[in-house]
C-alpha positions as CSV (number, residue, x, y, z in Angstrom):
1,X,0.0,0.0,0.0
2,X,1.7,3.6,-1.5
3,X,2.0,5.7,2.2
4,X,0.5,8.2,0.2
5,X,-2.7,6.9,0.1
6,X,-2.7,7.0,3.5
7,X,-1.8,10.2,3.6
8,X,-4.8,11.0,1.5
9,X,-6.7,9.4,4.4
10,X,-5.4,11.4,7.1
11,X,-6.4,14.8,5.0
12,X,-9.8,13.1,4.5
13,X,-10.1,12.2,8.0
14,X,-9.6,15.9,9.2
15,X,-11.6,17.5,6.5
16,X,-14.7,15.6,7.4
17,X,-13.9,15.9,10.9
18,X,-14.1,19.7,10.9
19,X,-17.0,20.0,8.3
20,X,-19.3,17.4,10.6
21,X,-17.9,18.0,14.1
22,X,-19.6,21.6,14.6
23,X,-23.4,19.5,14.6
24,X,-22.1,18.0,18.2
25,X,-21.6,21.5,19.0
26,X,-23.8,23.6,18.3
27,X,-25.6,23.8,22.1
28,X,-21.8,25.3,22.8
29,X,-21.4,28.0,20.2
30,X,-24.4,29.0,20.1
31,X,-24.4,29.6,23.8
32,X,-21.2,31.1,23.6
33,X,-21.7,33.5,20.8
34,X,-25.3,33.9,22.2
35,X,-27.1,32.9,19.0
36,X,-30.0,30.4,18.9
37,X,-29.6,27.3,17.6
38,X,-31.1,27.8,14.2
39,X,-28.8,30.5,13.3
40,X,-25.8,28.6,14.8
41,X,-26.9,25.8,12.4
42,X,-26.1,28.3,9.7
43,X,-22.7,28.3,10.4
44,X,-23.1,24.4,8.7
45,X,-24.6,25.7,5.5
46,X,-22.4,28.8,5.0
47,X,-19.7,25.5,5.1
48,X,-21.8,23.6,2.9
49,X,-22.2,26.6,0.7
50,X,-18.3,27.7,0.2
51,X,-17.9,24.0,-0.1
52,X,-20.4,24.0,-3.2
53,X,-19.3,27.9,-4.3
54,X,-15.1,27.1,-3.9
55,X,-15.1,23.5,-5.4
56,X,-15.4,24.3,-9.1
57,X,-13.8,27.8,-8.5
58,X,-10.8,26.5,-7.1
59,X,-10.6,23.5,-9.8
60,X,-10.6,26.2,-12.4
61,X,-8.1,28.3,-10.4
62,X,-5.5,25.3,-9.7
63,X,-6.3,23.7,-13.3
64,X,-3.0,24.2,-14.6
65,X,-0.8,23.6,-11.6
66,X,0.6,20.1,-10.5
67,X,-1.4,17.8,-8.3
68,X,0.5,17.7,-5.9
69,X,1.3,20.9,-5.2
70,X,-2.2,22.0,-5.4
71,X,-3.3,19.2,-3.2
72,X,-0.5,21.0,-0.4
73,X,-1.8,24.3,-1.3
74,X,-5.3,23.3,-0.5
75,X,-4.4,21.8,2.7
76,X,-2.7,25.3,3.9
77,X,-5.7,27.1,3.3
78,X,-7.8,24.4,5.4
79,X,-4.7,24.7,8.1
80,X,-5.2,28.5,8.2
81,X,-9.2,28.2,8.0
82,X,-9.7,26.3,11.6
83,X,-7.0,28.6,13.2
84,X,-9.2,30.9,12.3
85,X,-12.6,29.4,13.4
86,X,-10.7,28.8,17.1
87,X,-9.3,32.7,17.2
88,X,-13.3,34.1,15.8
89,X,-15.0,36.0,19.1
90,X,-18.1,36.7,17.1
91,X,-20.4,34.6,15.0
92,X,-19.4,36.5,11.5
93,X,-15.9,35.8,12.1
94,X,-17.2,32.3,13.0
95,X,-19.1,32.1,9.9
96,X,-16.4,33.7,7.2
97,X,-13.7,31.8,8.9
98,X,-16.1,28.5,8.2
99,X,-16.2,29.5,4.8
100,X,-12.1,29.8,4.0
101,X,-11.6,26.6,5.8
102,X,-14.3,25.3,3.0
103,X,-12.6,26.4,0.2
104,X,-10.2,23.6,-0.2
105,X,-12.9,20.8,0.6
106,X,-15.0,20.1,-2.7
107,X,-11.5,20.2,-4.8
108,X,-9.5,18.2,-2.3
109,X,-11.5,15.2,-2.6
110,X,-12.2,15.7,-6.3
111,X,-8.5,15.9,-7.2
112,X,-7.7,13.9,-4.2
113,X,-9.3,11.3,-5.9
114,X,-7.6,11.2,-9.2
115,X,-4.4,11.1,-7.3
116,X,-5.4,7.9,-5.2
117,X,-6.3,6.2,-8.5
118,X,-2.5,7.0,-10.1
119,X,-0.6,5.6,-7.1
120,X,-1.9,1.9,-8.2
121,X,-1.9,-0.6,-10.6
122,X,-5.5,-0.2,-13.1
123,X,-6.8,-3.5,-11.4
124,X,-6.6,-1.5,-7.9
125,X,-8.1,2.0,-8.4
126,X,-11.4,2.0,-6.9
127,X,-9.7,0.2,-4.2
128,X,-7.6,3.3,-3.4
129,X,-9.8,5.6,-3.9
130,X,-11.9,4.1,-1.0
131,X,-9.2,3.7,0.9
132,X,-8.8,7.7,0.9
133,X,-12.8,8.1,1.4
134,X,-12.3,6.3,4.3
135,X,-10.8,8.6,5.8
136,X,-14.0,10.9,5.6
137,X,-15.9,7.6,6.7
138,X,-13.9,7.8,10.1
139,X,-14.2,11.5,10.6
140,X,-17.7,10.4,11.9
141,X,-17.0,7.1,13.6
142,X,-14.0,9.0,15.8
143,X,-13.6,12.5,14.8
144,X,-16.9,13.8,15.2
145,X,-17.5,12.0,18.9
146,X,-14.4,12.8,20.1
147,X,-14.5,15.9,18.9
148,X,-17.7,16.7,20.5
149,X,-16.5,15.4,23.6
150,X,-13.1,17.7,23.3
151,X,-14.7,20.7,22.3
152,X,-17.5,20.1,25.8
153,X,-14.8,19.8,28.2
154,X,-12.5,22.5,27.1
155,X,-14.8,24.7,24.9
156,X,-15.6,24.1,21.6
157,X,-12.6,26.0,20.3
158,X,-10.2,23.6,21.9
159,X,-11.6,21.4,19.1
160,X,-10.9,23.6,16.1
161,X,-7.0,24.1,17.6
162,X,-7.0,20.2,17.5
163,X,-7.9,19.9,13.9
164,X,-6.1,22.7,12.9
165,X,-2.9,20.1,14.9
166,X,-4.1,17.1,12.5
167,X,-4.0,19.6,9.5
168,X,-0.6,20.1,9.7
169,X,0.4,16.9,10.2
170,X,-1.7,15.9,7.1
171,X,0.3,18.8,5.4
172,X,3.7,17.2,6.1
173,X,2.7,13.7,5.2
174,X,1.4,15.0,2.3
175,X,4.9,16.9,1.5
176,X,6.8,14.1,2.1
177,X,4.7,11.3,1.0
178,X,3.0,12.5,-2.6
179,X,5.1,11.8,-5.7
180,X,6.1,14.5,-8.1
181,X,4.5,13.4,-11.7
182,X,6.7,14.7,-14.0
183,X,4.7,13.7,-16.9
184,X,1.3,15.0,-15.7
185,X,-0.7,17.0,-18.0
186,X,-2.7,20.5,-17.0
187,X,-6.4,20.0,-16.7
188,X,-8.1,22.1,-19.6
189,X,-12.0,22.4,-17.9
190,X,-13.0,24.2,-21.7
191,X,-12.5,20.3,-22.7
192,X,-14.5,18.9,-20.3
193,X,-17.3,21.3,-20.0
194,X,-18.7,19.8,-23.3
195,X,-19.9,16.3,-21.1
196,X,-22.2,18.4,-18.9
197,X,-24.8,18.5,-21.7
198,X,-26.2,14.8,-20.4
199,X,-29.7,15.4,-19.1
200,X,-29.4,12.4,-16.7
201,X,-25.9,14.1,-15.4
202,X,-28.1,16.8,-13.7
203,X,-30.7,14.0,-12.5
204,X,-27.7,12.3,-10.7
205,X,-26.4,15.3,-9.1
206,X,-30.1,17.0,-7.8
207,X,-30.2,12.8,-6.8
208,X,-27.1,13.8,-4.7
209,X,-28.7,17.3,-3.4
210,X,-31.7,15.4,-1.9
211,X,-30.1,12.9,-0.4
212,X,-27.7,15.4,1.7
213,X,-30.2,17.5,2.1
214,X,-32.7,14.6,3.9
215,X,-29.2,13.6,5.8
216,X,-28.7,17.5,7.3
217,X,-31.8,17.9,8.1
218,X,-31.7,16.0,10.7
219,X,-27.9,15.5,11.4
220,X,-27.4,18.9,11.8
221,X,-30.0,19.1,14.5
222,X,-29.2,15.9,16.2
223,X,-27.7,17.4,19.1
224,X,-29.9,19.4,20.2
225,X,-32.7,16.4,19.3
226,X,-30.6,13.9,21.7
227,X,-30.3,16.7,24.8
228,X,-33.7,18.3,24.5
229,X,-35.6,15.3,23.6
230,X,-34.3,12.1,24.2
231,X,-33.0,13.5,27.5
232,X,-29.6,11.9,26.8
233,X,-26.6,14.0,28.8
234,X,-23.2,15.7,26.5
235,X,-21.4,12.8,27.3
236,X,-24.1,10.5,26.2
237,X,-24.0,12.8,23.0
238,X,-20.2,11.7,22.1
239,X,-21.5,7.8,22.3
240,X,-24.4,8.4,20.2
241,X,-22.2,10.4,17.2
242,X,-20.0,7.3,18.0
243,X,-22.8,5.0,16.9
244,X,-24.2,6.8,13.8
245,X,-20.0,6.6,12.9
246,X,-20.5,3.0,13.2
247,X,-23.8,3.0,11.1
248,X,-22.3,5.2,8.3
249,X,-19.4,2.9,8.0
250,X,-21.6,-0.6,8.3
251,X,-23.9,1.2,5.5
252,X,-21.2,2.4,3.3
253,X,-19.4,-1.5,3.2
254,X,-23.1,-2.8,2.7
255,X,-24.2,-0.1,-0.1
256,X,-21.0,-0.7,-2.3
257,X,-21.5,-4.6,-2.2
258,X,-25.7,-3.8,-3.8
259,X,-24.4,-0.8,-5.8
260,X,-22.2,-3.4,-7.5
261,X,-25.1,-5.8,-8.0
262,X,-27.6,-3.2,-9.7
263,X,-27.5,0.6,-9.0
264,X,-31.0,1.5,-9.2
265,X,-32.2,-1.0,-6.7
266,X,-29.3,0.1,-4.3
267,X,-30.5,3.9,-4.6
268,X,-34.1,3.6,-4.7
269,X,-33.9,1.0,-1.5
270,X,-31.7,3.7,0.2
271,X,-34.1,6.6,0.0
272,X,-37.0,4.7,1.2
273,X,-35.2,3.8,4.4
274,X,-33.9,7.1,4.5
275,X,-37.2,8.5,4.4
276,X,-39.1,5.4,7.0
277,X,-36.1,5.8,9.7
278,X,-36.0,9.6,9.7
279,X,-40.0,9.1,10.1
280,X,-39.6,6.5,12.9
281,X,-37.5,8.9,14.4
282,X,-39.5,11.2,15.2
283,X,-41.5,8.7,17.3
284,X,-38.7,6.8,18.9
285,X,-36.7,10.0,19.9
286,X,-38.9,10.3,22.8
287,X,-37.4,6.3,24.6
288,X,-33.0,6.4,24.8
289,X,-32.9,3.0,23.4
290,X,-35.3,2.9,20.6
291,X,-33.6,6.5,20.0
292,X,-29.9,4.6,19.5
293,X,-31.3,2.2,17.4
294,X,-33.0,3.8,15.3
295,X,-30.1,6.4,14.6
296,X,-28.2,3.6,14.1
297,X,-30.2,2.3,11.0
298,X,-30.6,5.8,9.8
299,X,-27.3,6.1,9.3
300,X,-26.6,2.7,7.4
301,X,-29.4,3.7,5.5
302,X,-27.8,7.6,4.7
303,X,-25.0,5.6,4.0
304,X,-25.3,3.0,1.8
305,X,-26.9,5.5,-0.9
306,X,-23.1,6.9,-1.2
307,X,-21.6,4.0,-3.2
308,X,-24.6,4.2,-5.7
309,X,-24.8,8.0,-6.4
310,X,-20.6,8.2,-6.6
311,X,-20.7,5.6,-9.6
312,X,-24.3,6.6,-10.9
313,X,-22.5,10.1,-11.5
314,X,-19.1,9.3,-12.8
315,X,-21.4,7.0,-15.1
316,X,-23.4,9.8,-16.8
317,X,-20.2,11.8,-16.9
318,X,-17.3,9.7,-18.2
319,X,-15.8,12.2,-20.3
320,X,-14.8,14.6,-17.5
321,X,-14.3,12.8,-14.3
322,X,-12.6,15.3,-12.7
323,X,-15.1,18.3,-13.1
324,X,-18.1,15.4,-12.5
325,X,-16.4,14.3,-9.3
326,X,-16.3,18.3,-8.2
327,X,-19.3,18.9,-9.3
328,X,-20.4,16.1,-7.2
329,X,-19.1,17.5,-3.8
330,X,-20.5,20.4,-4.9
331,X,-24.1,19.2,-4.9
332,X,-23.7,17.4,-2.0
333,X,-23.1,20.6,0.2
334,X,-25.8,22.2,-1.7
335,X,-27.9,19.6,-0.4
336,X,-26.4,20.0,3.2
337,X,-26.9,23.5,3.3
338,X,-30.7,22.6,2.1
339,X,-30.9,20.4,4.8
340,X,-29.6,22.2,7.6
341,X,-32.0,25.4,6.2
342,X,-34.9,23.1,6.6
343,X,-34.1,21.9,9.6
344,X,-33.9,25.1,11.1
345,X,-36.6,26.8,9.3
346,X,-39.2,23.8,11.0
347,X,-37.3,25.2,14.8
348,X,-37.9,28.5,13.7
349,X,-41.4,28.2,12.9
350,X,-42.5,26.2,16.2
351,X,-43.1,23.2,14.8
352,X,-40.7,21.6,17.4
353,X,-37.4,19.4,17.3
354,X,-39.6,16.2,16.7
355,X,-40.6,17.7,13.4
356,X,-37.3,17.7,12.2
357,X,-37.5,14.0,11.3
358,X,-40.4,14.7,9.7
359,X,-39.0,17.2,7.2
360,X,-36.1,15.1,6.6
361,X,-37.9,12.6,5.6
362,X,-40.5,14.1,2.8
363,X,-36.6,15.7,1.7
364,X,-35.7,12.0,1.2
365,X,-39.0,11.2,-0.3
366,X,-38.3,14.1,-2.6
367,X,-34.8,12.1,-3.9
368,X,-36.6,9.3,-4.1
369,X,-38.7,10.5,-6.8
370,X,-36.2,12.3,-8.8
371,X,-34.1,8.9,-8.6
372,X,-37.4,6.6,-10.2
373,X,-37.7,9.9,-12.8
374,X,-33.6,9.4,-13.0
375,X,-33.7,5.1,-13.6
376,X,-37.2,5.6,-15.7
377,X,-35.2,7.8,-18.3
378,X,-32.1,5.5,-17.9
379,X,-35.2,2.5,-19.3
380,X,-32.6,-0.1,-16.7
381,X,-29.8,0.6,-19.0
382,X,-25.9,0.3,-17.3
383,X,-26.5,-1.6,-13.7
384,X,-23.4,-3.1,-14.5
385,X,-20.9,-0.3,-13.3
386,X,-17.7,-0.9,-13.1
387,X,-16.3,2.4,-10.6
């Protein structure tokens, strides 16, 4: 296994730990910037946002330099970004220093990815390229939990300065690790932008904004949900985010294995259990242990769908992987920012934290439609993907 794959990983791993860690804590900042929770939950969908805004901005920016070095470049700006969430003292600095540390995300992963692929033999490339997701994949099982618990015994900034720690780290691994491809050739976008005419292209990616968005809407607010509701304490929090890791990781394993067997079973599956666990949800919330287990299944569920919309994209857009695989992380923050609006906007309005399940799952019911609409136009053509 090249070290630079894992490498990869690590940059992964604190990347999705800083994007997903500030839903533990959003009781925290918003008590300590004395905002209410809605409008801290905007501080995940300005992220989500200058994820979706940076990724093909920065693709089109760093087109012409080397991989490698703009794969360093990025990582400096995400170092730079959470010294600046732990120094903010207001929630606009919060909120702009959110959205510099999301720059580099959407293009990390998207060139990240191409990288992963050239360190290994053909037969081994979707291999690798998982190997560097899962990095993301254990942001949630360990970063996210133990960064909640960090950041609620020594302040929620404590847990930014840690990041920021595992950033640099990632940078130096990255330095030292990353081979210099002499032969590489720039990335002309004008060439690429030609494959973005495929209809079922834009199916696959508002597939990908629904599904975030029915995840958000209730992950953003599952803190809050777990304290106010389920009557769970913070510590009990961190064990719970520990759990949904668990179930994101079981479901990811599980959803690649059925996405390799037929796509569109895999996806439409996915967005009905989406859609009857966020539901259930909002009924089991109320009891700790039907609470736990049904997060649990959630999550597999949210999960699973990831395999099956990564290939379903690259699928419709062959002929410019790299600008499908930004546009994809793109949509997927559009659809978090979605989510977390939604979420917030049901708060906002009284409905209650128990309707948040319920508006995540007519999201998800939402993505399920457009995915039938998406597989009806496909008329069951290309199950057999190979990634």
């Amino acid at each position: 296994m090249p070290v630079a794959l894992l490498a990869l990983a690590l940059s992964a791993f604190a990347i999705g730990t800083t994007e997903f860690v500030i839903m533990g804590l959003l009781p925290e900042v918003a008590g300590d910037l004395q905002v209410t929770i809605p409008s801290a939950g905007w501080l995940i969908s300005g992220y989500a946002l200058g994820v979706a805004i940076g990724a093909p901005i920065m693709a089109l920016l760093t087109a012409k330099l080397p991989r490698k070095r703009t794969l360093i470049l990025l990582m400096i700006i995400f170092i730079i970004g959470n010294v600046l969430c732990a120094l903010a003292y207001t929630y606009n600095l919060l909120m702009l220093a959110r959205v510099v540390t999301a720059l580099c995300h959407g293009a990390f992963f998207g060139i990240g990815a191409v990288v992963a692929a050239s360190l290994v033999a053909p037969g081994k490339q979707a291999s690798a390229v998982a190997l560097m997701f899962t990095g993301l994949t254990l942001a949630n099982v360990l970063g996210v939990p133990l960064g909640t618990w960090f950041g609620q015994m020594f302040g929620w900034r404590a847990t930014f300065w840690g990041v920021a720690i595992i950033g640099i780290f990632a940078f130096i691994a990255l330095m030292v690790s990353l081979p210099t491809n002499k032969e590489e050739k720039p990335v002309h976008l004008a060439s690429e932008i030609s494959a973005l005419a495929n209809g079922k292209l834009w199916l696959s990616l508002l597939m990908t904004v629904f599904f975030a968005a029915a995840m958000f809407a209730l992950f953003s607010y599952i803190a809050p949900l777990l304290l106010q509701v389920t009557g769970i304490s913070d510590r009990g929090v961190s064990w719970t985010l520990f759990l949904i890791g668990a179930g994101l990781t079981v479901g990811n394993i599980l959803g690649g294995k059925l996405a390799d067997w037929k796509v569109s079973f895999s996806l439409i599956l996915s967005f009905v259990l989406i859609a009857v666990f966020s539901l259930l949800f909002s009924w089991t919330s109320h009891a700790l242990w039907l609470a736990e287990i049904t997060l649990f299944l959630w999550a597999m569920a949210t999960f699973a769908t990831v395999p099956g919309l990564q290939i379903n994209v690259v699928r419709h857009g062959k002929d410019a992987p790299n600008l499908v695989s930004t546009l994809n992380i793109s949509a997927f923050n559009v659809g978090n920012a979605l989510g977390a609006w939604v979420g917030g906007a049901v708060i906002e309005k009284g409905y209650g934290l128990t309707s948040v399940p319920v508006a995540a799952a007519a999201l998800a019911a939402v993505g399920l439609v457009i995915c039938l609409i998406t597989f009806r136009k496909a008329g069951g053509q290309g199950e057999a993907v190979n990634a």
